[in-house]
N, C-alpha and C positions, 0 to 999 in steps of 0.2 A: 756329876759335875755341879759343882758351885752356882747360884746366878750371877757370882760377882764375875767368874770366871766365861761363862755363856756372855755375858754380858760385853767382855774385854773382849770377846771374839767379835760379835757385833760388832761394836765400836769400831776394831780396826781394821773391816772389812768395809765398814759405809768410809773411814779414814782414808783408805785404797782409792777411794773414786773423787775425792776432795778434787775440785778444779786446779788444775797445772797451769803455767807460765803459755804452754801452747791455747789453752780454752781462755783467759785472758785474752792473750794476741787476738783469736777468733770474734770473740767477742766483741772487742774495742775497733774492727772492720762490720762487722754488723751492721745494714739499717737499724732508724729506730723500730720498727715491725718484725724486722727479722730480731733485734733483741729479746721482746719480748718471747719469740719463738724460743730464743735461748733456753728461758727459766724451765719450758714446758720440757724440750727436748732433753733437756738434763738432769730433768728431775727434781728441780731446787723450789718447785711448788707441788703441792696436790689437785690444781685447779688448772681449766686451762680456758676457764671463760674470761677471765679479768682482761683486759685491754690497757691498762691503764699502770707504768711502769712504777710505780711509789704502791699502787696498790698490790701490784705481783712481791713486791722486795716485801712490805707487812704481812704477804700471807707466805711469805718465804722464812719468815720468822715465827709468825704463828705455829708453824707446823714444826719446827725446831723445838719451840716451849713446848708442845704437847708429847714431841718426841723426851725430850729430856724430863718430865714430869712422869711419864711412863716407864721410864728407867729406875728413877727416885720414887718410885710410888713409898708415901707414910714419911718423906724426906724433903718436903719442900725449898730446904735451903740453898741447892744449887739455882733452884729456876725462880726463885723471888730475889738471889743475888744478882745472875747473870741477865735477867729481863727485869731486870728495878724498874726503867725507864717507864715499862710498861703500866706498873704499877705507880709510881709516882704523883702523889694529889698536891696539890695549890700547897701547903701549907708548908711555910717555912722550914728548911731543916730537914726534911723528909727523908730525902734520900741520904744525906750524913748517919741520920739516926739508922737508916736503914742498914747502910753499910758497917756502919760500928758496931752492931746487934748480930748481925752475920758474922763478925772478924769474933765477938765473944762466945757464941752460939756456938763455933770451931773449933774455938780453943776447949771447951766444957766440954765435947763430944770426944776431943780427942784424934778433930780431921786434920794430921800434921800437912797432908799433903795440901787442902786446904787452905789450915794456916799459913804456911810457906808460899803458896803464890798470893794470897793477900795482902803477906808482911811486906813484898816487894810492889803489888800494885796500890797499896795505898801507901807503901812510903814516897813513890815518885808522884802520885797523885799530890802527895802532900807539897810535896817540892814546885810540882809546877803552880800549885794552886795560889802560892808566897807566891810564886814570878810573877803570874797573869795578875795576882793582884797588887803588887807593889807598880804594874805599870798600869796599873788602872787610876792608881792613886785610894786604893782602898786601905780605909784604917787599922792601926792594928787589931785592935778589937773584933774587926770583921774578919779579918785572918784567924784571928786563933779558935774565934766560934766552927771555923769551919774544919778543924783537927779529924782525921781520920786514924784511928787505934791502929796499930801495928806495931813492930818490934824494931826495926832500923833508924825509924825515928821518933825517939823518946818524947815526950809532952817537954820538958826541961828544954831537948834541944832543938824543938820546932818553935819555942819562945825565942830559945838565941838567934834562930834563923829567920826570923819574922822579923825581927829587931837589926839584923844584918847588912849590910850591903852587897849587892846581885853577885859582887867580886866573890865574896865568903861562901855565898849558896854553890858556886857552880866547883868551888874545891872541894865543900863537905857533898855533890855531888860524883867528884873525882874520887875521894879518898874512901865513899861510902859503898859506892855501886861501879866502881870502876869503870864508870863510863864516862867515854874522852868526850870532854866539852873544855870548849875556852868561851871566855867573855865573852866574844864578839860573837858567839850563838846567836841569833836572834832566838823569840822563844819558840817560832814556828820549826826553827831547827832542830831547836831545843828537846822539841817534843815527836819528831823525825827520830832522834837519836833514842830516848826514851821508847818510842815504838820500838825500833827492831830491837830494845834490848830486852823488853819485856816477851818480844816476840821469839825469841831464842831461850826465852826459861820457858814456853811456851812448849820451845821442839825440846825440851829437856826430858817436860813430862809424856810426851809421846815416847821415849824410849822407856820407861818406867812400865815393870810388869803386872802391878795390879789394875783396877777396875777404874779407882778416882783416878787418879791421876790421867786417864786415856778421856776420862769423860770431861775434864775440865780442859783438855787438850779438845778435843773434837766439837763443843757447845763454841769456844771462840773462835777455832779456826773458821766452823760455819757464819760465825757474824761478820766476823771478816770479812768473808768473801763478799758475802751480801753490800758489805763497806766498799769493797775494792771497786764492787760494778757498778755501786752508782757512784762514782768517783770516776770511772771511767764514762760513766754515759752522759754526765752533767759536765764534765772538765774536757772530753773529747782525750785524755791523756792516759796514756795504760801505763804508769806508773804505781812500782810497791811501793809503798812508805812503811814496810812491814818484813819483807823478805832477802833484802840485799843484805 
């Protein structure tokens, strides 16, 4: 047996126990104390001295990176993509360069599957980034420094889009990504609608029979979730903004 193929086993056997819609519910009835019990009881840390609920979600991620580094051992590209933040220093640019290196790094290797969820999370990353900054009042200039490589949207047509009016953006994202938005989006909706569509190429690659594609399925659904709980314990609201 393969390790890629050992590996696709793993993966969709920890995939098997991923928190459901019922462990949500539970969850979002919890005390704050009985929360914290949650993380221990479910196995979503290795530790079970922490008290302190931003400190259990950090070592709930920690233990994810070191999971998916051990998977990648000699391959650091998923866990310097998918934990950038972690890595992340002061200096300007950082994380763009970062991500653009990774989207080329992909393409030379030859990681289609890779490439394919990239082309789609930095094409809409690119789209909302024009919004949030056109209503920020940010220049063009600042917009087009912040360009993320991918294949949906070309350097040529993220000038036209920069240069656009909001009406234009949300058709060329109709006609691009077939995803229903009209004007009156706000952008918080905006990016509501962009979640669960990214979230659905998400469950695309969980049916997918190789190794990556399971593993790039399984490293987000985990942050996710980590997303979802403290969304629920800081907002009191046990709403997906990912799964409906």
């Amino acid at each position: 047996m393969s390790s890629g193929t050992y590996l696709k086993g793993v993966l969709d056997a920890k995939i098997s126990k991923l928190l459901n819609e019922s462990d949500f519910s539970t969850f979002a009835a919890l005390k704050e104390q009985e929360q914290l019990n949650f993380f221990v009881n479910n196995e979503l840390v290795s530790t079970s001295i922490v008290t302190n609920f931003e400190a259990l979600c950090k070592h709930a991620l920690a233990d994810l990176r070191d999971e998916i580094n051990a998977y990648t051992e000699g391959n650091p590209i998923y866990v310097n993509y998918f934990f950038a933040r972690d890595l992340v220093k002061k200096e300007k640019g950082f994380l763009k360069d970062l991500y653009n290196k990774t989207y080329q790094k992909a393409v030379k290797s030859g990681d289609l599957t890779f490439v394919n969820y990239l082309d789609y999370a930095h094409g809409l990353l690119n789209i909302l980034m024009i919004i949030r900054g056109k209503n920020r009042g940010d220049t063009s200039e600042a917009l087009l420094s912040n360009y993320l490589e991918q294949s949906l949207v070309g350097k040529e047509q993220f000038v036209t889009l920069v240069n656009s009016d909001i009406s234009s953006i949300y058709n060329f994202i109709k006609a691009t990504f077939n995803i229903d938005v009209v004007e009156k989006d706000t952008p918080s909706n905006l990016e509501t609608k962009i979640d669960k569509f990214l979230f659905h190429k998400l469950e695309e690659l969980a049916t997918e029979s190789d190794y990556i594609p399971t593993l790039i399925y399984y490293v987000r659904m985990k942050q996710l979730q980590i997303e979802r709980l403290r969304n629920i314990r800081y907002t009191k609201r046990n709403i997906s903004p990912w799964m409906n």
